[in-house]
PDB file with one MODEL, atoms N, CA, C and O in Angstrom:
MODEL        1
ATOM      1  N   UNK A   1      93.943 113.443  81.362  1.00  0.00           N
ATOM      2  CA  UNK A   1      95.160 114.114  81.833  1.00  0.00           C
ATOM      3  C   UNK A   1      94.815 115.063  82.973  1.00  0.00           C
ATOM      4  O   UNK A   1      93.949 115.929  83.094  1.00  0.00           O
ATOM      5  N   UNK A   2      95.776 114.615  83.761  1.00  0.00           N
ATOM      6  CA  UNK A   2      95.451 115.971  85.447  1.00  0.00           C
ATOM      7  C   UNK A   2      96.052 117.205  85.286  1.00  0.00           C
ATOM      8  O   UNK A   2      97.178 117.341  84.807  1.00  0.00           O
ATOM      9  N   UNK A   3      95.208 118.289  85.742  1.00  0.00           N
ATOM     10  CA  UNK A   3      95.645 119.537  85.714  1.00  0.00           C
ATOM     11  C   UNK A   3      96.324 119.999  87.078  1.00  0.00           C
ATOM     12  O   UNK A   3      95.903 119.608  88.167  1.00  0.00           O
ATOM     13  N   UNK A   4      97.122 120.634  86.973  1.00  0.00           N
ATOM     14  CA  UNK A   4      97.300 121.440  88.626  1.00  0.00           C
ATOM     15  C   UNK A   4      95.990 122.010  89.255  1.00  0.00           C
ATOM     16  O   UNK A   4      95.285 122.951  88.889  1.00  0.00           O
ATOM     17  N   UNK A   5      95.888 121.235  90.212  1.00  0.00           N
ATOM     18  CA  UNK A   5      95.071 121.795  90.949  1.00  0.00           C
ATOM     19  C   UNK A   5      95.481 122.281  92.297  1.00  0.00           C
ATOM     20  O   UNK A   5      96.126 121.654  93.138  1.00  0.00           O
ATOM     21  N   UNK A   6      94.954 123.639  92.385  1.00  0.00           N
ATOM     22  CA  UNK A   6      95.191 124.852  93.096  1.00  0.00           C
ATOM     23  C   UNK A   6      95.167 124.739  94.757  1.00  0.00           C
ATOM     24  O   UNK A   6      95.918 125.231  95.600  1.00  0.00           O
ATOM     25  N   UNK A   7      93.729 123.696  94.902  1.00  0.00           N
ATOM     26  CA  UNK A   7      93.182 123.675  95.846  1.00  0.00           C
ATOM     27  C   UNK A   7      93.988 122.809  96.790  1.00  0.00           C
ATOM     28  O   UNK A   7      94.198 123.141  97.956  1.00  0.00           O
ATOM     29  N   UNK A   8      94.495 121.527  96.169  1.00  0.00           N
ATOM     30  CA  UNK A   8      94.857 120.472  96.908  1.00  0.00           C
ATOM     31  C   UNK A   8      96.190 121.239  96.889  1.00  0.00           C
ATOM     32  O   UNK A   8      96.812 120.950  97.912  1.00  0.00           O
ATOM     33  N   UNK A   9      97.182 122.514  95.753  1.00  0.00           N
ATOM     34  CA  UNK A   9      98.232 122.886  96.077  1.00  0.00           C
ATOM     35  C   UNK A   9      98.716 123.585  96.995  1.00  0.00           C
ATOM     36  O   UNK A   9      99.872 123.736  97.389  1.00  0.00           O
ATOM     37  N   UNK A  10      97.377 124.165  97.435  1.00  0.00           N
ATOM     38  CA  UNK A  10      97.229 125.032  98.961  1.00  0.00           C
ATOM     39  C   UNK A  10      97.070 124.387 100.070  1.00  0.00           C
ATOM     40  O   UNK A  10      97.571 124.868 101.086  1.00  0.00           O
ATOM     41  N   UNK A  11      96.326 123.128 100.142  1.00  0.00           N
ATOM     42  CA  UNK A  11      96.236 122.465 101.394  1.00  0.00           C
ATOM     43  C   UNK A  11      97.525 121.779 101.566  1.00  0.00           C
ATOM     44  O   UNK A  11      98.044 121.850 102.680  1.00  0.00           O
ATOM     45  N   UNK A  12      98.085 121.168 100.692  1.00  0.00           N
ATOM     46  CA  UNK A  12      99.282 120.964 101.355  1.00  0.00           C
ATOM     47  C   UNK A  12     100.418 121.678 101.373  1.00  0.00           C
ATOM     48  O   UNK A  12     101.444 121.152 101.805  1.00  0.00           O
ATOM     49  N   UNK A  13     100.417 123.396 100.760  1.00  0.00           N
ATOM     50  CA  UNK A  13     101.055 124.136 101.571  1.00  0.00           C
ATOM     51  C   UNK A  13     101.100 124.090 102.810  1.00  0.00           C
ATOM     52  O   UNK A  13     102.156 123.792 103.368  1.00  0.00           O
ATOM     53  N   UNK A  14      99.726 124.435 103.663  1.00  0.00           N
ATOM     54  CA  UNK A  14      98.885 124.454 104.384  1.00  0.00           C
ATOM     55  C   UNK A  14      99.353 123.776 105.552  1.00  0.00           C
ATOM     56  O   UNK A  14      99.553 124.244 106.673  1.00  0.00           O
ATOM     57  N   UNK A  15      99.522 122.429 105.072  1.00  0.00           N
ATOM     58  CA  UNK A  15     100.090 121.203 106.186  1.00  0.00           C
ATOM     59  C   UNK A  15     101.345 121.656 106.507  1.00  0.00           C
ATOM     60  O   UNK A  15     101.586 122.210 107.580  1.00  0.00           O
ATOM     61  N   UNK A  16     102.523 121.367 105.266  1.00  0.00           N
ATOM     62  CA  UNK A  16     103.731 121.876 105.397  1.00  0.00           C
ATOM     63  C   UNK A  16     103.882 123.095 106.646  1.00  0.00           C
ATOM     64  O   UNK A  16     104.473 123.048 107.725  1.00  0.00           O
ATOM     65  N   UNK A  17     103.264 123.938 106.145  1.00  0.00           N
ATOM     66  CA  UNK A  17     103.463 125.143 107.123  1.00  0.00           C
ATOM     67  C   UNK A  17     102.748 125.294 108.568  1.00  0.00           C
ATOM     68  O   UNK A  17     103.174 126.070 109.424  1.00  0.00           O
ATOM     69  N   UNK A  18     101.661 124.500 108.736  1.00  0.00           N
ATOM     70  CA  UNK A  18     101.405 124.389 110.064  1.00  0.00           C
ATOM     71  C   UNK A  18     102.608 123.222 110.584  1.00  0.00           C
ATOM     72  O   UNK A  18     102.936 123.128 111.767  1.00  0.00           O
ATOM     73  N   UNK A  19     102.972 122.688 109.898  1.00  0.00           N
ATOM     74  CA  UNK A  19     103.797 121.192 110.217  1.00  0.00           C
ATOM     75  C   UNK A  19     104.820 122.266 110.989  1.00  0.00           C
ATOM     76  O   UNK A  19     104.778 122.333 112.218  1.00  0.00           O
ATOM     77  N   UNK A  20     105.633 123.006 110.313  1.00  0.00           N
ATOM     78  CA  UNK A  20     106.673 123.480 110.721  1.00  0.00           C
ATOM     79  C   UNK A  20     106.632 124.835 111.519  1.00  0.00           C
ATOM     80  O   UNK A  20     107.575 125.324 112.140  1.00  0.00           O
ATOM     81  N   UNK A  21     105.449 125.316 111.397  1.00  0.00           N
ATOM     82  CA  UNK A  21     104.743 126.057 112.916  1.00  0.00           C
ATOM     83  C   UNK A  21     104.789 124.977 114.457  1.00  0.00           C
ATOM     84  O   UNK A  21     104.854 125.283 115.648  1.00  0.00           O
ATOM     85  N   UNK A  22     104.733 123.895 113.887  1.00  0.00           N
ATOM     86  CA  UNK A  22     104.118 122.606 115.436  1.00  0.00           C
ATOM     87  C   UNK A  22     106.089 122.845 115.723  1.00  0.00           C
ATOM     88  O   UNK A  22     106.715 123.297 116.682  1.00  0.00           O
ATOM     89  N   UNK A  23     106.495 122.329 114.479  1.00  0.00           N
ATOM     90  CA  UNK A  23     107.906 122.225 115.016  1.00  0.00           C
ATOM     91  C   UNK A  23     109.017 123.280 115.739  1.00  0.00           C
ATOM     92  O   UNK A  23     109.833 123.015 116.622  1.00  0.00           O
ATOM     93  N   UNK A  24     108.858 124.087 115.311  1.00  0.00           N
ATOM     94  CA  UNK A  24     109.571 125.299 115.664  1.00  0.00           C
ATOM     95  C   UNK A  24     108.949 125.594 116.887  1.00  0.00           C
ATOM     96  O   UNK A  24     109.498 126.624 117.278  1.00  0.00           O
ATOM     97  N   UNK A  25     108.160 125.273 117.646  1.00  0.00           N
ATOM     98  CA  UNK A  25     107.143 125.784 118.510  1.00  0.00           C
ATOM     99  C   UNK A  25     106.445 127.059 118.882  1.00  0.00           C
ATOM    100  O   UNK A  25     106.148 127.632 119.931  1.00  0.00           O
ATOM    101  N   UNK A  26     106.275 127.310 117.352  1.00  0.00           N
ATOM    102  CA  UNK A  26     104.895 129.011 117.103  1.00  0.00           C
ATOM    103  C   UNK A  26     103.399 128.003 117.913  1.00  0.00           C
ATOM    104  O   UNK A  26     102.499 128.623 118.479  1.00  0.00           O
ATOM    105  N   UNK A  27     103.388 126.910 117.849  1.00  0.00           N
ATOM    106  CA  UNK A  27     102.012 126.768 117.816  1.00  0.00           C
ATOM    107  C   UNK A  27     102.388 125.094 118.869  1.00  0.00           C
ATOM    108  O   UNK A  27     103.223 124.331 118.384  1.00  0.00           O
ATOM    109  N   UNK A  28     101.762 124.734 120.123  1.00  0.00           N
ATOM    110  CA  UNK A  28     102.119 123.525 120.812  1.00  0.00           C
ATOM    111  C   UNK A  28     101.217 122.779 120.552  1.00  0.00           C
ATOM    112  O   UNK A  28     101.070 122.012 121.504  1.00  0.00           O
ATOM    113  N   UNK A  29     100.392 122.545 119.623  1.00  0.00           N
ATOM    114  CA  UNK A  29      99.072 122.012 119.301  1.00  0.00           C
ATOM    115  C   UNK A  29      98.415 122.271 118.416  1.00  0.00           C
ATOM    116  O   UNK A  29      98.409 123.398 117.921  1.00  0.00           O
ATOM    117  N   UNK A  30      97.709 121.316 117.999  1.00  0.00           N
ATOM    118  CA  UNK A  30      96.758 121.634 116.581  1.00  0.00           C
ATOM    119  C   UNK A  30      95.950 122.548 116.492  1.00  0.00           C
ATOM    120  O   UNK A  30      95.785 123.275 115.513  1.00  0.00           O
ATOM    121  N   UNK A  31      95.225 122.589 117.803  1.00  0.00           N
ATOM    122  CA  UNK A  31      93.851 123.549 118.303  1.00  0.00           C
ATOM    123  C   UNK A  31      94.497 124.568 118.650  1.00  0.00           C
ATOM    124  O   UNK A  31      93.461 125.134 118.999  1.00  0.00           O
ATOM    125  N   UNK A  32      95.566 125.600 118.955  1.00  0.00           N
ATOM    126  CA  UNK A  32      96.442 126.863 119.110  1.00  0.00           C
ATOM    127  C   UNK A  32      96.332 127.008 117.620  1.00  0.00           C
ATOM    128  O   UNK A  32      95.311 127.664 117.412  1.00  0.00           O
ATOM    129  N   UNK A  33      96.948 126.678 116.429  1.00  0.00           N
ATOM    130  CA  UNK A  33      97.102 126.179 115.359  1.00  0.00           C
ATOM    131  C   UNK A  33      95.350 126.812 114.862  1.00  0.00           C
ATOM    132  O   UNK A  33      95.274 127.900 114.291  1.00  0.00           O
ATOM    133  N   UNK A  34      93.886 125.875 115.205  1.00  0.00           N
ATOM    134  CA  UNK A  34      92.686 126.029 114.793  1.00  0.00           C
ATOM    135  C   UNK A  34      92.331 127.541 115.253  1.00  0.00           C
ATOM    136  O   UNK A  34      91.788 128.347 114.497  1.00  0.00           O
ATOM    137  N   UNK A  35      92.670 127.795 116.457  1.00  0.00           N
ATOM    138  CA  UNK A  35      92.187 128.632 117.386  1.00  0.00           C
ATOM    139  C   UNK A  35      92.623 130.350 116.420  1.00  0.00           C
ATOM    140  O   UNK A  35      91.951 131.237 115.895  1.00  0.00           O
ATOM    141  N   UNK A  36      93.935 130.110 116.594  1.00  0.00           N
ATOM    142  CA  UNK A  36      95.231 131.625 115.660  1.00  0.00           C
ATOM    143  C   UNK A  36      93.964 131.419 114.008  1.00  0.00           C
ATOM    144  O   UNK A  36      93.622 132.462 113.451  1.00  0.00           O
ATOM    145  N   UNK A  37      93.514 130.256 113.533  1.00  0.00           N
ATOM    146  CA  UNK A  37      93.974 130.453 111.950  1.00  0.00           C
ATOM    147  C   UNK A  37      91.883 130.862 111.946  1.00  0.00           C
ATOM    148  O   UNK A  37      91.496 131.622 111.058  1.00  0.00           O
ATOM    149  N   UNK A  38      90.923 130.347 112.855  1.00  0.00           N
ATOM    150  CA  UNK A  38      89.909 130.550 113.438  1.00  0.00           C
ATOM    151  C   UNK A  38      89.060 129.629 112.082  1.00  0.00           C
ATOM    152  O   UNK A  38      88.356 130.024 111.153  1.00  0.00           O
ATOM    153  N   UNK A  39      89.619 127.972 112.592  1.00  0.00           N
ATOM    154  CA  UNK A  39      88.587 127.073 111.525  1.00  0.00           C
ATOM    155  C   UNK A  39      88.901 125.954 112.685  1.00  0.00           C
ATOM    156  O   UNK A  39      89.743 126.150 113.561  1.00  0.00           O
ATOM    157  N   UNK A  40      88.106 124.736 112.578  1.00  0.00           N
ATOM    158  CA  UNK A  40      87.955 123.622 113.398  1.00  0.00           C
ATOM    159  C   UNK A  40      89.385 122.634 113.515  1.00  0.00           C
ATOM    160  O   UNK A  40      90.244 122.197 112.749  1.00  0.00           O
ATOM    161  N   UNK A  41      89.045 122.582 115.026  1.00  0.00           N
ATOM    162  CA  UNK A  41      90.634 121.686 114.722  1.00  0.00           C
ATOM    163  C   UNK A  41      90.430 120.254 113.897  1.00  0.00           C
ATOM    164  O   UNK A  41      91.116 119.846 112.960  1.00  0.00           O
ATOM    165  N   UNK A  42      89.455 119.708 114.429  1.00  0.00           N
ATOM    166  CA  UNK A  42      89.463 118.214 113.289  1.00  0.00           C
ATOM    167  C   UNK A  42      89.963 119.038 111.740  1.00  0.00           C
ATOM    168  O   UNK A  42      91.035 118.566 111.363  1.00  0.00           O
ATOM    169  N   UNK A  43      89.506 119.972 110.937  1.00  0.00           N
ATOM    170  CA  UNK A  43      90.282 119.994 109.645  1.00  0.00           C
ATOM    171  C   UNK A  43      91.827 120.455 109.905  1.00  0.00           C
ATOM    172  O   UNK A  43      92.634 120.077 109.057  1.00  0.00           O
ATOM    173  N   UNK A  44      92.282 121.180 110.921  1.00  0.00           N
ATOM    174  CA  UNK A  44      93.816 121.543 110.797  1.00  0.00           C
ATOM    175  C   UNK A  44      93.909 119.397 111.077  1.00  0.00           C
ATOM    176  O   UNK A  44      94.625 118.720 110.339  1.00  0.00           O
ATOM    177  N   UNK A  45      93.296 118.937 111.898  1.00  0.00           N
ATOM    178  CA  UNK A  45      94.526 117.701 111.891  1.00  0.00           C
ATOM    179  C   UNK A  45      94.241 116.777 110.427  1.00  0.00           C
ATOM    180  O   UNK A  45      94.978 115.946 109.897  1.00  0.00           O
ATOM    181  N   UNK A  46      92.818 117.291 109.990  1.00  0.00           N
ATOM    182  CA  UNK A  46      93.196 116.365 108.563  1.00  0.00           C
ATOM    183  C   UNK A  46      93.851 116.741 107.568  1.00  0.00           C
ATOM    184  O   UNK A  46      94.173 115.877 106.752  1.00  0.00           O
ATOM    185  N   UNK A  47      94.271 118.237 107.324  1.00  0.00           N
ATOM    186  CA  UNK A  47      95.090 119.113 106.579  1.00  0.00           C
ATOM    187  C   UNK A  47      96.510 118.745 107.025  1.00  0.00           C
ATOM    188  O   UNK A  47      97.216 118.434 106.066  1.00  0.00           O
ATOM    189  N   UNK A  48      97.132 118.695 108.229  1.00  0.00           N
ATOM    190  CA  UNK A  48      98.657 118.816 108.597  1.00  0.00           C
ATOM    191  C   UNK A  48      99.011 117.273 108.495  1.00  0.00           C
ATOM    192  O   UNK A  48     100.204 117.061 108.711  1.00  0.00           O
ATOM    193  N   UNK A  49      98.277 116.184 108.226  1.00  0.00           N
ATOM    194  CA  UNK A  49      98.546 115.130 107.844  1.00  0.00           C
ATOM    195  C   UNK A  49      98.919 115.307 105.957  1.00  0.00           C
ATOM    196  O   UNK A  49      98.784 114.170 105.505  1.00  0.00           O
ATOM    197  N   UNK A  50      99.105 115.767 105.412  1.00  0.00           N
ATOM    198  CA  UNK A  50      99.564 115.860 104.501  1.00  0.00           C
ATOM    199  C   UNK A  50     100.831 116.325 104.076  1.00  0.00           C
ATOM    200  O   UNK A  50     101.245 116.582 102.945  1.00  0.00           O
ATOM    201  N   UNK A  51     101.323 116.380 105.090  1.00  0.00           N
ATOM    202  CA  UNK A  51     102.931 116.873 105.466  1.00  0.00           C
ATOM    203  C   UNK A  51     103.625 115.493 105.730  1.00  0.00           C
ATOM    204  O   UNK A  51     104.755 115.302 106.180  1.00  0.00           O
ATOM    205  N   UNK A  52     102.372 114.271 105.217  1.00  0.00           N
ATOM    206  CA  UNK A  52     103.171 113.214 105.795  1.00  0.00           C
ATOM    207  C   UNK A  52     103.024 111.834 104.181  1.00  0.00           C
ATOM    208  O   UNK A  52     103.199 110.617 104.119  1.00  0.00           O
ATOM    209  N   UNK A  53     102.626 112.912 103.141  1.00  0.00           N
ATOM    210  CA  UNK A  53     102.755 112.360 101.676  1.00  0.00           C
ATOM    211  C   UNK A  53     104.011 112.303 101.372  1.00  0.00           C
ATOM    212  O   UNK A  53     104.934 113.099 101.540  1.00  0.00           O
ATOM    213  N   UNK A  54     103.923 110.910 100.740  1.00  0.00           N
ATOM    214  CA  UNK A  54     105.269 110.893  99.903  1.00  0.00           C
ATOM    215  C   UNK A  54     106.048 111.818  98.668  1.00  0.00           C
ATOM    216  O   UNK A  54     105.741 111.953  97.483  1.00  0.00           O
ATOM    217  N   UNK A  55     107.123 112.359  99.420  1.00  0.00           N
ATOM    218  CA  UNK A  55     107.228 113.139  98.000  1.00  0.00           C
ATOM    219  C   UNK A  55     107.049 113.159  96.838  1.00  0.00           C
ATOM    220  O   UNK A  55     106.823 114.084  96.058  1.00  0.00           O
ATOM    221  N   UNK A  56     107.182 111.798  96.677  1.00  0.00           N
ATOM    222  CA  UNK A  56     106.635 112.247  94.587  1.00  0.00           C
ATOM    223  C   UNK A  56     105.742 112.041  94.154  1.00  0.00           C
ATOM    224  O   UNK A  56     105.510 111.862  92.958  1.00  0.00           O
ATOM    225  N   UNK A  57     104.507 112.005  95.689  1.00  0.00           N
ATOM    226  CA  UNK A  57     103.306 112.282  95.808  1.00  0.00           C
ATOM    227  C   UNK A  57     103.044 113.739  95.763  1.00  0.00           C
ATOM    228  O   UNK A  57     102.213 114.166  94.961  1.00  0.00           O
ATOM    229  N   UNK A  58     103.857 114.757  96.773  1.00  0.00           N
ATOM    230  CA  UNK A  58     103.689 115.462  96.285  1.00  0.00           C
ATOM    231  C   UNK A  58     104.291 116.376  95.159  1.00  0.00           C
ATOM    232  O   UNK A  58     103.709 117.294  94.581  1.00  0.00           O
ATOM    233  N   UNK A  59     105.145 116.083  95.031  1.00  0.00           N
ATOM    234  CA  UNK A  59     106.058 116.435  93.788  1.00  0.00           C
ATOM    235  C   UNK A  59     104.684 116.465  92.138  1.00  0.00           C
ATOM    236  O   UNK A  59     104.396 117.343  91.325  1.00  0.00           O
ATOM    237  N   UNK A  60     104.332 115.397  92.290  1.00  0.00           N
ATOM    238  CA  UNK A  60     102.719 114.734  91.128  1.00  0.00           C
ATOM    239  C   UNK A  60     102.254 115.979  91.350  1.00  0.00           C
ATOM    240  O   UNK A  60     102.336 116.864  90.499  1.00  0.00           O
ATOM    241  N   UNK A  61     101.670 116.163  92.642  1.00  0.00           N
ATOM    242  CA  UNK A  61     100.041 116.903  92.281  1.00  0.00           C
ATOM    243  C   UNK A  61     100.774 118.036  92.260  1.00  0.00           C
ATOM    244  O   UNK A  61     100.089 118.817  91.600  1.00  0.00           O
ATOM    245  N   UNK A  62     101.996 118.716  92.670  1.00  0.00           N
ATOM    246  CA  UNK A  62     102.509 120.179  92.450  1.00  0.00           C
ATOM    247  C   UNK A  62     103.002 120.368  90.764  1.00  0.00           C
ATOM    248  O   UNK A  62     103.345 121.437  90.260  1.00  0.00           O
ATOM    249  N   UNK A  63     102.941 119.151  90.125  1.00  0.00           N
ATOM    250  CA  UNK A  63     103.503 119.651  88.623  1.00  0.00           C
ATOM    251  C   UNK A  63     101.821 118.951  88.032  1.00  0.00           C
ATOM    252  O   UNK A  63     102.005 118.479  86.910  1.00  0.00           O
ATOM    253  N   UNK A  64     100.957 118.851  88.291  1.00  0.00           N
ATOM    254  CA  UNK A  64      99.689 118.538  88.054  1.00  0.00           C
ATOM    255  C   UNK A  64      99.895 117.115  86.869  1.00  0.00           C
ATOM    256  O   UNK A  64      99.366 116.920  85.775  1.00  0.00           O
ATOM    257  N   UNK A  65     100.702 116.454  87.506  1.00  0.00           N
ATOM    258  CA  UNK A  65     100.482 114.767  86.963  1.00  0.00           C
ATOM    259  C   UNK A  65      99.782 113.892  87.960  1.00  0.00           C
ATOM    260  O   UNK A  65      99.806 112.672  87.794  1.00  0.00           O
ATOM    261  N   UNK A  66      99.288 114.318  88.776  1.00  0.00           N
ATOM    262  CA  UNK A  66      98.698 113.169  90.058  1.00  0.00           C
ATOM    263  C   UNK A  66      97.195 112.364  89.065  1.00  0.00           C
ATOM    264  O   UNK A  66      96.611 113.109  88.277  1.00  0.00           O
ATOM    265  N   UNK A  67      96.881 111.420  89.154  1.00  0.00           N
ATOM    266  CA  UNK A  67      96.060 110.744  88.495  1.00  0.00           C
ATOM    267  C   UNK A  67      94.625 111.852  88.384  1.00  0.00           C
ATOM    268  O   UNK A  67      94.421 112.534  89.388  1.00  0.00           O
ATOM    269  N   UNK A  68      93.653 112.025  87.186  1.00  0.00           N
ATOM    270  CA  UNK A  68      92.833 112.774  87.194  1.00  0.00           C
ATOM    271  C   UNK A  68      91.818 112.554  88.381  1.00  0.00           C
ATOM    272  O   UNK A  68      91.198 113.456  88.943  1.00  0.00           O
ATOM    273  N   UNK A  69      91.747 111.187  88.674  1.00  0.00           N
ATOM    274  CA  UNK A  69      90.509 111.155  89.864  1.00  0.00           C
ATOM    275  C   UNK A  69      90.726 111.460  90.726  1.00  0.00           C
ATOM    276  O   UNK A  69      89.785 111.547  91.514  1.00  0.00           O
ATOM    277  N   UNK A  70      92.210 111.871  91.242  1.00  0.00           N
ATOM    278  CA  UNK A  70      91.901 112.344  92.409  1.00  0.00           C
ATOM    279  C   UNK A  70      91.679 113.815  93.134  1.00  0.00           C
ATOM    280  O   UNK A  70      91.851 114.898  92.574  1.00  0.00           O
ATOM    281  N   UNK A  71      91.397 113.679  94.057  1.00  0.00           N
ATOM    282  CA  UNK A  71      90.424 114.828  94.818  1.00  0.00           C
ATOM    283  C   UNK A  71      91.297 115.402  96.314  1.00  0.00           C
ATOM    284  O   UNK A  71      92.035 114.732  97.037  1.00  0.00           O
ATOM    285  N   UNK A  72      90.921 116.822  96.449  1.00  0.00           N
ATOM    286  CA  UNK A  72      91.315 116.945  97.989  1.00  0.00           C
ATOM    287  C   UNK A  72      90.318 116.349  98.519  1.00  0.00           C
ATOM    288  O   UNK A  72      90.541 116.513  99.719  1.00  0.00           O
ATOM    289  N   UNK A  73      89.323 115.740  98.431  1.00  0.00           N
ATOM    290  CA  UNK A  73      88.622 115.051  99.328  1.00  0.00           C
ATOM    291  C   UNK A  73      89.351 113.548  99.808  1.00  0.00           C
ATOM    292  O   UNK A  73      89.514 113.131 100.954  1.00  0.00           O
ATOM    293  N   UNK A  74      89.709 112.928  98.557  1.00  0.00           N
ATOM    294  CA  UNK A  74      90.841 111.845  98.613  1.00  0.00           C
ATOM    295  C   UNK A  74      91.448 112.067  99.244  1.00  0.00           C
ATOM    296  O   UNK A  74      91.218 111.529 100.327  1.00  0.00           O
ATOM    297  N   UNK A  75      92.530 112.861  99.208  1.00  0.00           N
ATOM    298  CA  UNK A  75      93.787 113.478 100.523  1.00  0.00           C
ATOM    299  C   UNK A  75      93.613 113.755 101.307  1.00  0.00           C
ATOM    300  O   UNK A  75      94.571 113.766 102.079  1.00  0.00           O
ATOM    301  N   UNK A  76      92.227 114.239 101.853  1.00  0.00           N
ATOM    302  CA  UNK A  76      91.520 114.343 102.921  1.00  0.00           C
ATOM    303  C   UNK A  76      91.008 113.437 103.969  1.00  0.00           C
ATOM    304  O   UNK A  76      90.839 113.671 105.166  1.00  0.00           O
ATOM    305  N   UNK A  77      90.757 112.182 103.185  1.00  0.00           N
ATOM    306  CA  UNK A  77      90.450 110.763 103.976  1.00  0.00           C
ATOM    307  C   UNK A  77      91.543 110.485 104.954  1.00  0.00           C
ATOM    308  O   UNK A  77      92.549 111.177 105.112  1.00  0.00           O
ATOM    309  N   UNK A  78      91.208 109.311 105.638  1.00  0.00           N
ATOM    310  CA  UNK A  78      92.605 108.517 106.246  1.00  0.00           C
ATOM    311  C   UNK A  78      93.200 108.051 104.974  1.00  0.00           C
ATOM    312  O   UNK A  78      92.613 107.804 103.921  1.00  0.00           O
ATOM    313  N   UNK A  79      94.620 107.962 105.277  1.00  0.00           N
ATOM    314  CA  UNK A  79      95.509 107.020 104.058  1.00  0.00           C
ATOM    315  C   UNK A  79      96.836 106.712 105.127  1.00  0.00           C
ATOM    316  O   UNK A  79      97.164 107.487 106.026  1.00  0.00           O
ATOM    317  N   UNK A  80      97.474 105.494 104.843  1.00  0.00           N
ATOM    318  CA  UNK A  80      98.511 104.934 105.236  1.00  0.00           C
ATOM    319  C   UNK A  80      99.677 105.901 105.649  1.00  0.00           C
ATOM    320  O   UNK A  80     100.021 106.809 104.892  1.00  0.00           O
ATOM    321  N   UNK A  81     100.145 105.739 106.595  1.00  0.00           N
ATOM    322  CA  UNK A  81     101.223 106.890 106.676  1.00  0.00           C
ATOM    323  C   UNK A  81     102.664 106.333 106.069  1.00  0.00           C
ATOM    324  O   UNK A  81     103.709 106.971 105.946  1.00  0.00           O
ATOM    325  N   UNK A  82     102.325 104.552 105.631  1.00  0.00           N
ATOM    326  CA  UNK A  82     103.942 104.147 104.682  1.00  0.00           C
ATOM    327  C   UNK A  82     103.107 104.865 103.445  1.00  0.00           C
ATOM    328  O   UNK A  82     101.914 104.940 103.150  1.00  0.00           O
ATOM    329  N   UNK A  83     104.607 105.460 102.748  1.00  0.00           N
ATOM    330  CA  UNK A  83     104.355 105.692 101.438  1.00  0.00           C
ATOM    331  C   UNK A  83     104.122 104.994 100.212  1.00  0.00           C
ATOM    332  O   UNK A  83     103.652 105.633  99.271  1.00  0.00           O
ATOM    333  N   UNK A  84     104.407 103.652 100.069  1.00  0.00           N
ATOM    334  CA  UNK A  84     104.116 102.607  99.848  1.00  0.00           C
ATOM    335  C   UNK A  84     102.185 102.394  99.145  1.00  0.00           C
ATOM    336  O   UNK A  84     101.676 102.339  98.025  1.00  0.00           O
ATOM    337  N   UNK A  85     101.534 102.322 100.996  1.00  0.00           N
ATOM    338  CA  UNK A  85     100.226 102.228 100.855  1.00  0.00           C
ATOM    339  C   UNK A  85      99.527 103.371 100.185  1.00  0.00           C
ATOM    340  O   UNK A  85      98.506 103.373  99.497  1.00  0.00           O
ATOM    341  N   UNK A  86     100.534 104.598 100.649  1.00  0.00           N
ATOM    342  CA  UNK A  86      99.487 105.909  99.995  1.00  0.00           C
ATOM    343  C   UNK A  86      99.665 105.718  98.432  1.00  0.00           C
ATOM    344  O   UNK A  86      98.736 105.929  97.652  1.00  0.00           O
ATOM    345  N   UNK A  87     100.948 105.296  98.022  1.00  0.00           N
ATOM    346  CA  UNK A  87     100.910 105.239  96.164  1.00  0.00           C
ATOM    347  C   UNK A  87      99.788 104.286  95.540  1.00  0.00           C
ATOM    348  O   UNK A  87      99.191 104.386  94.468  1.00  0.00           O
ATOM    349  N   UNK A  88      99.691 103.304  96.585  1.00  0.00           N
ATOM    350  CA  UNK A  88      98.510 102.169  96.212  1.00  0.00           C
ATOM    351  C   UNK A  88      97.284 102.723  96.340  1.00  0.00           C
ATOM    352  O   UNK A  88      96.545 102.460  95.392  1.00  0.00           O
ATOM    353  N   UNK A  89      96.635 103.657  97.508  1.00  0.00           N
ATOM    354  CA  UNK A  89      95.373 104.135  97.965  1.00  0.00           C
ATOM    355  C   UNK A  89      95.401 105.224  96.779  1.00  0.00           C
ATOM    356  O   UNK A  89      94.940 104.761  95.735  1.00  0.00           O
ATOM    357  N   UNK A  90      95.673 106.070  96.724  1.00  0.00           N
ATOM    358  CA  UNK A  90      95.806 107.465  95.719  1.00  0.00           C
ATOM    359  C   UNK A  90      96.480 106.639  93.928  1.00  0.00           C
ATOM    360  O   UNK A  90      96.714 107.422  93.007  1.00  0.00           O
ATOM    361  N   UNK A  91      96.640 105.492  93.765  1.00  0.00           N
ATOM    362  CA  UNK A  91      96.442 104.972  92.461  1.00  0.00           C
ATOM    363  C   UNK A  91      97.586 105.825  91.737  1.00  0.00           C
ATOM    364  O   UNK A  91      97.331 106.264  90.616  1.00  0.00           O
ATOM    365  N   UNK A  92      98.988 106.114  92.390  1.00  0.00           N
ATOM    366  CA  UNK A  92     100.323 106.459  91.856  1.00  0.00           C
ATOM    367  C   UNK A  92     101.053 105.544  92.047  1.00  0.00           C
ATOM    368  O   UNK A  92     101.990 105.997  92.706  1.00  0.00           O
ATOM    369  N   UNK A  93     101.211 104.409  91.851  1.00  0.00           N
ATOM    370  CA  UNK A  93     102.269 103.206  91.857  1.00  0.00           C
ATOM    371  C   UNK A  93     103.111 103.511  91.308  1.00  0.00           C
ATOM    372  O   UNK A  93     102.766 104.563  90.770  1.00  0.00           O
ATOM    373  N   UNK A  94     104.340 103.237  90.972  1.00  0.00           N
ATOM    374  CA  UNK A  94     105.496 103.194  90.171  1.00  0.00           C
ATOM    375  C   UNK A  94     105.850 101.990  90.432  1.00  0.00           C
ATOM    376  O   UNK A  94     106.863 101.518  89.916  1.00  0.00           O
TER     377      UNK A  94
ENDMDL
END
C-alpha cells in the first residue's frame, strides 16, 4: 500500500506553480524561472513537466494511492505527454 509522499507532493506543486508563473508572465522562461529560484534549469524543465500529468494521476499520488513503486525519480524521467501512455508508463491503468 502507497503512502503520501511528500516529496513527489512538492514537486508537483512545484511544476504547477512555476507552470503558472510561465503563464501569467512572472517568469518568460525556464532559466529566469532557474536563475530567481537559484537551481539548474534542466531540473526546473524536468519538474514543470509535471504540470502536464493526468489528473487522476495526480489526484493518486496527492491522496497517496499512486502504485507503491513509484518514485519522484519515475516522474522525473521522460513519460508520454497523452495521458493514456503516462497511466501505462507509471502502472495506473484504469
Amino acid at each position: 500500500m502507497a503512502t503520501i509522499d511528500n516529496t513527489m507532493i512538492k514537486a508537483i506543486a512545484r511544476a504547477f506553480r512555476w507552470q503558472k508563473l510561465l503563464e501569467n508572465g512572472t517568469y518568460g522562461c525556464l532559466e529566469e524561472i532557474a536563475r530567481a529560484e537559484k537551481i539548474g534549469a534542466s531540473f526546473v524543465s524536468r519538474v514543470v513537466r509535471l504540470a502536464l500529468l493526468a489528473p487522476d494521476i495526480v489526484e493518486a499520488i496527492l491522496a497517496g494511492k499512486q502504485p507503491a513503486s513509484l518514485t519522484l525519480k519515475d516522474l522525473m524521467a521522460p513519460f508520454p505527454v497523452e495521458w493514456a501512455g503516462q497511466r501505462t508508463v507509471f502502472g495506473m491503468v484504469r
